[in-house]
mmCIF file of the N, C-alpha and C atoms, coordinates in Angstrom:
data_MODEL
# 
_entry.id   MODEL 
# 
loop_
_atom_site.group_PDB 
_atom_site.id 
_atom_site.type_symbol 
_atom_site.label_atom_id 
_atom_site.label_alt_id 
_atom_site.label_comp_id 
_atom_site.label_asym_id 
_atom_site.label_entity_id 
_atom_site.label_seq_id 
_atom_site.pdbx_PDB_ins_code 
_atom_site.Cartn_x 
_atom_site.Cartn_y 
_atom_site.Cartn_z 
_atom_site.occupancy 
_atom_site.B_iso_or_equiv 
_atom_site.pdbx_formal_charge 
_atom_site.auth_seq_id 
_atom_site.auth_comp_id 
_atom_site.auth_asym_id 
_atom_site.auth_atom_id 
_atom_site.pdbx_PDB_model_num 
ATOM 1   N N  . UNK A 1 1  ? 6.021  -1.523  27.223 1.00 0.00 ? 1  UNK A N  1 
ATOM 2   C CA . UNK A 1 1  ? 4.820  -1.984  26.534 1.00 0.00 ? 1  UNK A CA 1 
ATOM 3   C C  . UNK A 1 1  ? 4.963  -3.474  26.212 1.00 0.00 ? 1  UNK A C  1 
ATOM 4   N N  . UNK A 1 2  ? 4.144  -3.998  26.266 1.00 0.00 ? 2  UNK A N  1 
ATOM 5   C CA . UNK A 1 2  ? 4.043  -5.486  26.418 1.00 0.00 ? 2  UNK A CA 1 
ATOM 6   C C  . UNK A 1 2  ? 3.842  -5.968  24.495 1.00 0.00 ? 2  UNK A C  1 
ATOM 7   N N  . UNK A 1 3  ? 4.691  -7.238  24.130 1.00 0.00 ? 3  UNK A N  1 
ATOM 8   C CA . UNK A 1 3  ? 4.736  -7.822  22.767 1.00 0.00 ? 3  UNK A CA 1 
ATOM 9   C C  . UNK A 1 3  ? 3.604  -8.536  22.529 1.00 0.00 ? 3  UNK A C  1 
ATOM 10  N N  . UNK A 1 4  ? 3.647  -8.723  21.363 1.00 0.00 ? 4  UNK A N  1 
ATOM 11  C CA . UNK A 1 4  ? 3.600  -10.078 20.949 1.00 0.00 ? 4  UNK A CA 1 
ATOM 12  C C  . UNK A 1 4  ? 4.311  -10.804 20.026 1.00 0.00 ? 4  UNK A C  1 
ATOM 13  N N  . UNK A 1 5  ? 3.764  -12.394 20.759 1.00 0.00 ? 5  UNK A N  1 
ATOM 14  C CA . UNK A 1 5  ? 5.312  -13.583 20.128 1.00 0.00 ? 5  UNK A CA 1 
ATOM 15  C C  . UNK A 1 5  ? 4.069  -14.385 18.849 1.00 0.00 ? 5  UNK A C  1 
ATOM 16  N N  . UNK A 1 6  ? 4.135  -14.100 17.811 1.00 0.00 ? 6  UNK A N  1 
ATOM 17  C CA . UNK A 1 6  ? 3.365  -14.698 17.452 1.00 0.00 ? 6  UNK A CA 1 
ATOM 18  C C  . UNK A 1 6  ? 4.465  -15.882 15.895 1.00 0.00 ? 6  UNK A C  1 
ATOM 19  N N  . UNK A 1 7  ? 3.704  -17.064 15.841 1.00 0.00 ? 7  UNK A N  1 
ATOM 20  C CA . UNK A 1 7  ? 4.195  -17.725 15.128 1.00 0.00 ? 7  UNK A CA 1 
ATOM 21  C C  . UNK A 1 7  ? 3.033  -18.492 14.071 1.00 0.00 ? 7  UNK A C  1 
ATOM 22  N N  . UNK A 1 8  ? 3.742  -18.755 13.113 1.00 0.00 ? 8  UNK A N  1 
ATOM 23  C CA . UNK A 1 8  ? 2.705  -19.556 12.091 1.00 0.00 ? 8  UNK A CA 1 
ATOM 24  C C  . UNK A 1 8  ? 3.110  -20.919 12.457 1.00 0.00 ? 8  UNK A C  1 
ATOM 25  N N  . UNK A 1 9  ? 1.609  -21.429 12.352 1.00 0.00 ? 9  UNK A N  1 
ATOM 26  C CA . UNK A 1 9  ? 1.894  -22.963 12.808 1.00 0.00 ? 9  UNK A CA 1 
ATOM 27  C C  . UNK A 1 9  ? 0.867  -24.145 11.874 1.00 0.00 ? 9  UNK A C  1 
ATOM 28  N N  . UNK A 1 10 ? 0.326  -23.283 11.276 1.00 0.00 ? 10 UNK A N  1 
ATOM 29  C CA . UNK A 1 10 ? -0.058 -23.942 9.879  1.00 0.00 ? 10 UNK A CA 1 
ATOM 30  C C  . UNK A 1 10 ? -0.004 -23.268 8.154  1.00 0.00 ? 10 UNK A C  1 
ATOM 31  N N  . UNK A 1 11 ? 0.152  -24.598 7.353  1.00 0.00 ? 11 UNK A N  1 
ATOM 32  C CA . UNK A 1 11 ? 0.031  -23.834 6.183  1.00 0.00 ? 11 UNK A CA 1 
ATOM 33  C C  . UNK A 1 11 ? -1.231 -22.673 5.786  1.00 0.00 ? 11 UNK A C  1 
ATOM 34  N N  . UNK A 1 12 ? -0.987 -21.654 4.905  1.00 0.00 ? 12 UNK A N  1 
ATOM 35  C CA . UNK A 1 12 ? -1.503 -20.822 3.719  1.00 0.00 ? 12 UNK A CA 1 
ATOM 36  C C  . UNK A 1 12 ? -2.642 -21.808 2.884  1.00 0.00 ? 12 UNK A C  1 
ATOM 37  N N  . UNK A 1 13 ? -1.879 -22.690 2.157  1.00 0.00 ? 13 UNK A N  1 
ATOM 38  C CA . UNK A 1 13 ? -2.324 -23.464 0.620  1.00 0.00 ? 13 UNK A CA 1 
ATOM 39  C C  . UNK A 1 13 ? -3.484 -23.240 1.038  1.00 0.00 ? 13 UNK A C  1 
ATOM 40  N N  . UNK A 1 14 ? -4.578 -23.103 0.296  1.00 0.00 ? 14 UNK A N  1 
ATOM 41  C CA . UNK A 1 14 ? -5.782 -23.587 0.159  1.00 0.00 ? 14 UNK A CA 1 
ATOM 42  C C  . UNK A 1 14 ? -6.787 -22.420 0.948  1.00 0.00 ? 14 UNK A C  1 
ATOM 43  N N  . UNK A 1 15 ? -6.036 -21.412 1.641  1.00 0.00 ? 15 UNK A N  1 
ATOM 44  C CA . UNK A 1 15 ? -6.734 -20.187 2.267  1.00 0.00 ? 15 UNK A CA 1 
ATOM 45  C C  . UNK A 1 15 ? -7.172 -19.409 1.239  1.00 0.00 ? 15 UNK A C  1 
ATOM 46  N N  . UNK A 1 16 ? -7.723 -18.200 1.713  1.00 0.00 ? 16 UNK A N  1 
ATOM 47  C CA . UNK A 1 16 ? -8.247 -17.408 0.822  1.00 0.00 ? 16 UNK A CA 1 
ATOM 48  C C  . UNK A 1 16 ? -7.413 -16.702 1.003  1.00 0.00 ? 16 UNK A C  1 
ATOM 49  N N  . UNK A 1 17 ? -7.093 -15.619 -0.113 1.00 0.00 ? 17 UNK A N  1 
ATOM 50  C CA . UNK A 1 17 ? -6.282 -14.695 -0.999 1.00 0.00 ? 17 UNK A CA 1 
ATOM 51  C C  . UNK A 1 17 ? -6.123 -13.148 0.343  1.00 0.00 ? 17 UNK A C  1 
ATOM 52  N N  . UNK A 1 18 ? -7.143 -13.309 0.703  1.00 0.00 ? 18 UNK A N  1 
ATOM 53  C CA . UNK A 1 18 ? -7.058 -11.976 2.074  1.00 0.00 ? 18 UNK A CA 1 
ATOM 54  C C  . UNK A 1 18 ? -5.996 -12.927 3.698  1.00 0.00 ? 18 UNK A C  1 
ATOM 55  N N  . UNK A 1 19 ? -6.421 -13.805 3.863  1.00 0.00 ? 19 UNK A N  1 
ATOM 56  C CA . UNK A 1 19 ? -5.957 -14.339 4.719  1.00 0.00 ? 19 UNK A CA 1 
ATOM 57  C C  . UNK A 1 19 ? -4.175 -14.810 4.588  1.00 0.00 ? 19 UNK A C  1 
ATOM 58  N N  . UNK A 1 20 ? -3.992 -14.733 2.943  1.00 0.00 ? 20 UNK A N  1 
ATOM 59  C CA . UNK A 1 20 ? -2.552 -14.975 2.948  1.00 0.00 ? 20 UNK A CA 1 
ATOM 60  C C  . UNK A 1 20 ? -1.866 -13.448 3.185  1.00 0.00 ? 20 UNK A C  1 
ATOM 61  N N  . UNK A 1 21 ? -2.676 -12.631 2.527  1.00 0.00 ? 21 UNK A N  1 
ATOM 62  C CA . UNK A 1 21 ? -1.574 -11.048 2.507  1.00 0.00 ? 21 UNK A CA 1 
ATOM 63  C C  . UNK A 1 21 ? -2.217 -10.649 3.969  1.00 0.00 ? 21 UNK A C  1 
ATOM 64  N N  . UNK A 1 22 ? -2.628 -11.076 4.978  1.00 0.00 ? 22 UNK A N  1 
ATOM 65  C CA . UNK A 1 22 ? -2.170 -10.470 6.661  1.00 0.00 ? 22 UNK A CA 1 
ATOM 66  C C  . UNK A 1 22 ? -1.362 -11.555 6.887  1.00 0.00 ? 22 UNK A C  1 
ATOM 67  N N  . UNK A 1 23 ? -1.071 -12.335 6.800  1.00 0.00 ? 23 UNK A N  1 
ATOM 68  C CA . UNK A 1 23 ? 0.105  -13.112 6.696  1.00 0.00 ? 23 UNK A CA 1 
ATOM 69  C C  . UNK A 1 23 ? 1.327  -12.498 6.518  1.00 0.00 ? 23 UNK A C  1 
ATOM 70  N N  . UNK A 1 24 ? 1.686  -11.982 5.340  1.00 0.00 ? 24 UNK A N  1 
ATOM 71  C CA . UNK A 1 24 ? 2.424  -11.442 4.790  1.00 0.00 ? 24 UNK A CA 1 
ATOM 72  C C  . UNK A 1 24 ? 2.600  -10.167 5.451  1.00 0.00 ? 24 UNK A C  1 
ATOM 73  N N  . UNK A 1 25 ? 1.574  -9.256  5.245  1.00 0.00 ? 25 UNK A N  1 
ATOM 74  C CA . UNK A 1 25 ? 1.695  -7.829  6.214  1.00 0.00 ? 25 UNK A CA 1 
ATOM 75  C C  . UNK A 1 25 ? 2.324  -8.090  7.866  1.00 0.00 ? 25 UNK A C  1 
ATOM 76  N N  . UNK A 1 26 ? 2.456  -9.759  8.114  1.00 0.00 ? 26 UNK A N  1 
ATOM 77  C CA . UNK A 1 26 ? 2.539  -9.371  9.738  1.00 0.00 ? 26 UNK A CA 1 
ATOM 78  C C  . UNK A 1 26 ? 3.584  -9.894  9.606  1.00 0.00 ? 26 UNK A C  1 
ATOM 79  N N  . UNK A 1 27 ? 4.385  -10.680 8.579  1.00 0.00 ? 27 UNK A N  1 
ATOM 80  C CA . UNK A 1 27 ? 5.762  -10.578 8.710  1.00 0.00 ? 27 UNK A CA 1 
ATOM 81  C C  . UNK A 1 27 ? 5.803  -12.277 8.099  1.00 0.00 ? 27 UNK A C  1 
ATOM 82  N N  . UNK A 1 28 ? 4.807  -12.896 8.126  1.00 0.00 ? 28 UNK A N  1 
ATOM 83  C CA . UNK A 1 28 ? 5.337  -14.386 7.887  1.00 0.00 ? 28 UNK A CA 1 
ATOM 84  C C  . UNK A 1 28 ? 5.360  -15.221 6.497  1.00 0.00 ? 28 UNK A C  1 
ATOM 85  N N  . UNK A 1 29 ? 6.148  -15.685 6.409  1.00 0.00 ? 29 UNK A N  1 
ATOM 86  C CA . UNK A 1 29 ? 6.555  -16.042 4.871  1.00 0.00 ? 29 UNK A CA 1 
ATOM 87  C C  . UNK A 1 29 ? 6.003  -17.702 5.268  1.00 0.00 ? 29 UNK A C  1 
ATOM 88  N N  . UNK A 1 30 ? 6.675  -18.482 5.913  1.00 0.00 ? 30 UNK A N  1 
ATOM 89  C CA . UNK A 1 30 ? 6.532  -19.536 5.767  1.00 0.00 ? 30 UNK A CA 1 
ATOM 90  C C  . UNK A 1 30 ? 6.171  -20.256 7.391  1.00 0.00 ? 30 UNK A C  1 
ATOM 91  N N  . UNK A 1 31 ? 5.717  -21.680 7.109  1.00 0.00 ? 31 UNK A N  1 
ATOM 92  C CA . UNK A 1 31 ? 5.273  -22.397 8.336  1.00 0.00 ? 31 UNK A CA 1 
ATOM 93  C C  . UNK A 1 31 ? 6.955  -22.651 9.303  1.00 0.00 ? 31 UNK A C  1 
ATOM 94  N N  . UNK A 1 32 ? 6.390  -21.953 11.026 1.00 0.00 ? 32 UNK A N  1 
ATOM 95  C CA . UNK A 1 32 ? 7.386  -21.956 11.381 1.00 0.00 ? 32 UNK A CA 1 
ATOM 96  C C  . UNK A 1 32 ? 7.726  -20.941 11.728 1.00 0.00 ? 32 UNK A C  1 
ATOM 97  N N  . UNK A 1 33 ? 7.544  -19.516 11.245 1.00 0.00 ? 33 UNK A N  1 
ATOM 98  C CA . UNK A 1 33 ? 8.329  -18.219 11.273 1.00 0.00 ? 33 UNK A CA 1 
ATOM 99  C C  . UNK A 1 33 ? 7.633  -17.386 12.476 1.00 0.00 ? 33 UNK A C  1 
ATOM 100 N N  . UNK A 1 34 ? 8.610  -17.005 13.305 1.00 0.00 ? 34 UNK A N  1 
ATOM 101 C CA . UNK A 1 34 ? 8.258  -16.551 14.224 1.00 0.00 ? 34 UNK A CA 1 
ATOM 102 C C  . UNK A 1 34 ? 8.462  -14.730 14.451 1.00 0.00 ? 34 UNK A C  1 
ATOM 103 N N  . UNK A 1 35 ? 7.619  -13.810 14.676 1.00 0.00 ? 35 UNK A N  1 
ATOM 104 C CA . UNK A 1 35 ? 7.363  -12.382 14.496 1.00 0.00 ? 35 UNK A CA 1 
ATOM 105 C C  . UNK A 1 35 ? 6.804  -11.822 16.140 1.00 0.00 ? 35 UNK A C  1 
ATOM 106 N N  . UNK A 1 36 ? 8.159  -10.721 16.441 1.00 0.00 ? 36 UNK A N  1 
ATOM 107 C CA . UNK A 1 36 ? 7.575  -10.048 17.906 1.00 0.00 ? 36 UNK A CA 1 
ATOM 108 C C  . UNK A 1 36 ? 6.649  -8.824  17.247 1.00 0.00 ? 36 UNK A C  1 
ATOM 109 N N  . UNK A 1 37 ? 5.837  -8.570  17.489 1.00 0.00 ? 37 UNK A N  1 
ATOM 110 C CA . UNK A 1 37 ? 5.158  -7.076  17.264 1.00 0.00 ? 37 UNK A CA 1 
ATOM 111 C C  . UNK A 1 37 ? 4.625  -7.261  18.720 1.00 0.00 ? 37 UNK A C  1 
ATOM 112 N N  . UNK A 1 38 ? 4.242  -5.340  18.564 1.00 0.00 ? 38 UNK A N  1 
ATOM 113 C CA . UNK A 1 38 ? 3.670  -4.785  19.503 1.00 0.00 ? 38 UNK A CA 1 
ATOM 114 C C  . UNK A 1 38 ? 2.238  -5.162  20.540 1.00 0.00 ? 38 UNK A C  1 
ATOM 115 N N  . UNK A 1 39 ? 2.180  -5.162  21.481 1.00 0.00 ? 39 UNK A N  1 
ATOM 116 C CA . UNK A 1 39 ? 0.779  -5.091  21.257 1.00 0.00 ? 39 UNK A CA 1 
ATOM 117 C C  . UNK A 1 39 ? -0.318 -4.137  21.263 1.00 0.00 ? 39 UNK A C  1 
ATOM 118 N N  . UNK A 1 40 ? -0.737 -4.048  20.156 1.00 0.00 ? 40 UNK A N  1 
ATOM 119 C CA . UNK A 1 40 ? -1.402 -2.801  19.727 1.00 0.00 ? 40 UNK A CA 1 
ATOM 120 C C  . UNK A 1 40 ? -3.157 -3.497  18.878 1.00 0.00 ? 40 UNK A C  1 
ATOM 121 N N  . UNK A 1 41 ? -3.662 -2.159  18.514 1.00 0.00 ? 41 UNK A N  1 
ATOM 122 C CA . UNK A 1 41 ? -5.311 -3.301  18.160 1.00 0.00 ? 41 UNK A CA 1 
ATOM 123 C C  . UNK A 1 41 ? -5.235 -3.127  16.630 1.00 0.00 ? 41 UNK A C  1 
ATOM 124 N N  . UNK A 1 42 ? -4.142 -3.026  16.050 1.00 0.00 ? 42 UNK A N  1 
ATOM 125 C CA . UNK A 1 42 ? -3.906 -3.341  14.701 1.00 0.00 ? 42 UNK A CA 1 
ATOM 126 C C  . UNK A 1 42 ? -3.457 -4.360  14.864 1.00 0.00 ? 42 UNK A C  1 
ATOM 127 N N  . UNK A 1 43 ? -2.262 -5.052  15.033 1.00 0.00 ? 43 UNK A N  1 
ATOM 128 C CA . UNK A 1 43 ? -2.228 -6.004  14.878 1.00 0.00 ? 43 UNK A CA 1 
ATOM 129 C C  . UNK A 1 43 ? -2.812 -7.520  15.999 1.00 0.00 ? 43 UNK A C  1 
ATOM 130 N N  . UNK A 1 44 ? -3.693 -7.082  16.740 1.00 0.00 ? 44 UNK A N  1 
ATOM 131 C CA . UNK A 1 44 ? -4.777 -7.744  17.506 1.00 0.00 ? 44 UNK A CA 1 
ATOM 132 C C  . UNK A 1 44 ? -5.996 -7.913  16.275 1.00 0.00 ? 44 UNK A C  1 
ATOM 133 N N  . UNK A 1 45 ? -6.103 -7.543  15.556 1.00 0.00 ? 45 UNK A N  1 
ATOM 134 C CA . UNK A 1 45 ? -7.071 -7.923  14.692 1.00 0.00 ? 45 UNK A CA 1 
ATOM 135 C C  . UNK A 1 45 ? -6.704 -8.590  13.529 1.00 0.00 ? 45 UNK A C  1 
ATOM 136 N N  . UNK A 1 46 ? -5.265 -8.226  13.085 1.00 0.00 ? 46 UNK A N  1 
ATOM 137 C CA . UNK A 1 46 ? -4.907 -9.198  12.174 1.00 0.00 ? 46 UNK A CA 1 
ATOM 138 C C  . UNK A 1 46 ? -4.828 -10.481 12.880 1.00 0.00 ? 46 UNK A C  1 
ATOM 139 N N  . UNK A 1 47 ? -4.386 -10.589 13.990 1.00 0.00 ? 47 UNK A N  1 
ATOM 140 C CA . UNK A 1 47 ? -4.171 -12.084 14.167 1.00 0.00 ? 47 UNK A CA 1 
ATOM 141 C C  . UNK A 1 47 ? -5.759 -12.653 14.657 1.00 0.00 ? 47 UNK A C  1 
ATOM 142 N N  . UNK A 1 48 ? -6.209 -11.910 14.888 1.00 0.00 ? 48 UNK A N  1 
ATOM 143 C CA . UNK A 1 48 ? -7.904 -12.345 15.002 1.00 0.00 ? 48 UNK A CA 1 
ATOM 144 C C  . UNK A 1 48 ? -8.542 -12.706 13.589 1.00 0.00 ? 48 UNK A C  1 
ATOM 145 N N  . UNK A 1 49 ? -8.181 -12.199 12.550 1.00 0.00 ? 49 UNK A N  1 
ATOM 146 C CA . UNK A 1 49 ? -8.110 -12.894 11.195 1.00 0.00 ? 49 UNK A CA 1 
ATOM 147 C C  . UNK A 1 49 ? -7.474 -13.520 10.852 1.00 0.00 ? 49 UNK A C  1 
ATOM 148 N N  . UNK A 1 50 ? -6.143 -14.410 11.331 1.00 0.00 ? 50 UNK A N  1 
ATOM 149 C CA . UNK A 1 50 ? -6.069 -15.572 11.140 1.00 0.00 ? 50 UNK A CA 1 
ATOM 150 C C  . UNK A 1 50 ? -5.480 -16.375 12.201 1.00 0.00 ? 50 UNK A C  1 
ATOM 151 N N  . UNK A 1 51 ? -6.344 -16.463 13.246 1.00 0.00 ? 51 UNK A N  1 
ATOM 152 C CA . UNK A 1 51 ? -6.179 -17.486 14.044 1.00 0.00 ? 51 UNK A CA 1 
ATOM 153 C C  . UNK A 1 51 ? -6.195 -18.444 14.510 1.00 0.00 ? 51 UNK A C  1 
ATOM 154 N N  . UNK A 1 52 ? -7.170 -19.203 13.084 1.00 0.00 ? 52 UNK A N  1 
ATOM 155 C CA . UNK A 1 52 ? -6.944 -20.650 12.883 1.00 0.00 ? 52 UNK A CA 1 
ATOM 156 C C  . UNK A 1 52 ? -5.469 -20.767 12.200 1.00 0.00 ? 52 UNK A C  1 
ATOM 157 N N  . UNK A 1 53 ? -4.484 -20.095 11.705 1.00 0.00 ? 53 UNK A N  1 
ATOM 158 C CA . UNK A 1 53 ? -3.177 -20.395 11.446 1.00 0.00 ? 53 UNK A CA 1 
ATOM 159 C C  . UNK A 1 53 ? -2.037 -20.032 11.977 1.00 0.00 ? 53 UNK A C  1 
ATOM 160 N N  . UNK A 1 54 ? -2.125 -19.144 13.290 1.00 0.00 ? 54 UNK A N  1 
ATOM 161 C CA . UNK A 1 54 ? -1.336 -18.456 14.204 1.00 0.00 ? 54 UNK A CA 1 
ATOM 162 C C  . UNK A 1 54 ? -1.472 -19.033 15.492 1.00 0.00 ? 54 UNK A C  1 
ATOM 163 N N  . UNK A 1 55 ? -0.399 -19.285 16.410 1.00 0.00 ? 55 UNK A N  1 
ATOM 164 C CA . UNK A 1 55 ? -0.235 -18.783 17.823 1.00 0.00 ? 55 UNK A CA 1 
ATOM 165 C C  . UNK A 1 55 ? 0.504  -17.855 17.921 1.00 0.00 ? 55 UNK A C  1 
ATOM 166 N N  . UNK A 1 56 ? -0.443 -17.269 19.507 1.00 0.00 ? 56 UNK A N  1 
ATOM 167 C CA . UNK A 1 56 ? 0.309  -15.888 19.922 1.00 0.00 ? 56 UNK A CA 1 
ATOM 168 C C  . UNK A 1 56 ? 0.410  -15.772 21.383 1.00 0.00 ? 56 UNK A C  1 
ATOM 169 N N  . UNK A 1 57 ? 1.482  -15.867 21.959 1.00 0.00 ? 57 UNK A N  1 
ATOM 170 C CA . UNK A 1 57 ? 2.148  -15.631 23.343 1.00 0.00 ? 57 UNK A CA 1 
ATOM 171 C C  . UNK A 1 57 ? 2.309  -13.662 23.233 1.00 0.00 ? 57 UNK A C  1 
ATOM 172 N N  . UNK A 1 58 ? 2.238  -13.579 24.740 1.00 0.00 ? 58 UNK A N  1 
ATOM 173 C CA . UNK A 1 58 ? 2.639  -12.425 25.438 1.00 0.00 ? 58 UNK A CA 1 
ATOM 174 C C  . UNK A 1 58 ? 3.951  -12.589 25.423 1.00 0.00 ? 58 UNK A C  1 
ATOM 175 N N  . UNK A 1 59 ? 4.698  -11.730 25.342 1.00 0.00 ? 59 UNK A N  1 
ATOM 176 C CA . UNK A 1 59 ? 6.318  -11.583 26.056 1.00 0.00 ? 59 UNK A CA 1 
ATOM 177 C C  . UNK A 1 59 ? 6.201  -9.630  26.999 1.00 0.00 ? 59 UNK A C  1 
ATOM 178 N N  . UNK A 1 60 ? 7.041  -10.122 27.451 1.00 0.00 ? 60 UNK A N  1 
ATOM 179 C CA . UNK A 1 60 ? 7.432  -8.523  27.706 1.00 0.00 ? 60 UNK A CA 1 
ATOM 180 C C  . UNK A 1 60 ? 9.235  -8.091  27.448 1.00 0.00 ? 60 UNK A C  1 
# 
């Protein structure tokens, strides 16, 4: 089953209060931190909610 490489590549500050805790639920604490998950359409939608502060590569 195919990943995903996803990383935070901008700050939190100044987001709204929902957009920091899928942050948090997907694993990332700080700018920089990089998280493999699955690819699955749970977390395809979290990162569709914050994808002005995420990139996300395929891996396998």
């Amino acid at each position: 089953m195919a990943q995903l490489k996803i990383t935070q590549v901008k700050s939190y500050i100044g987001s709204k209060q929902n957009h920091r805790d899928t942050l948090r639920t997907l694993g990332l604490k700080k700018l920089g931190d990089v998280v493999v998950k699955e690819d699955r359409p749970e977390f395809r939608g979290m990162v569709r909610h914050v994808r002005h502060l995420v990139t996300v590569e395929e891996v396998d």
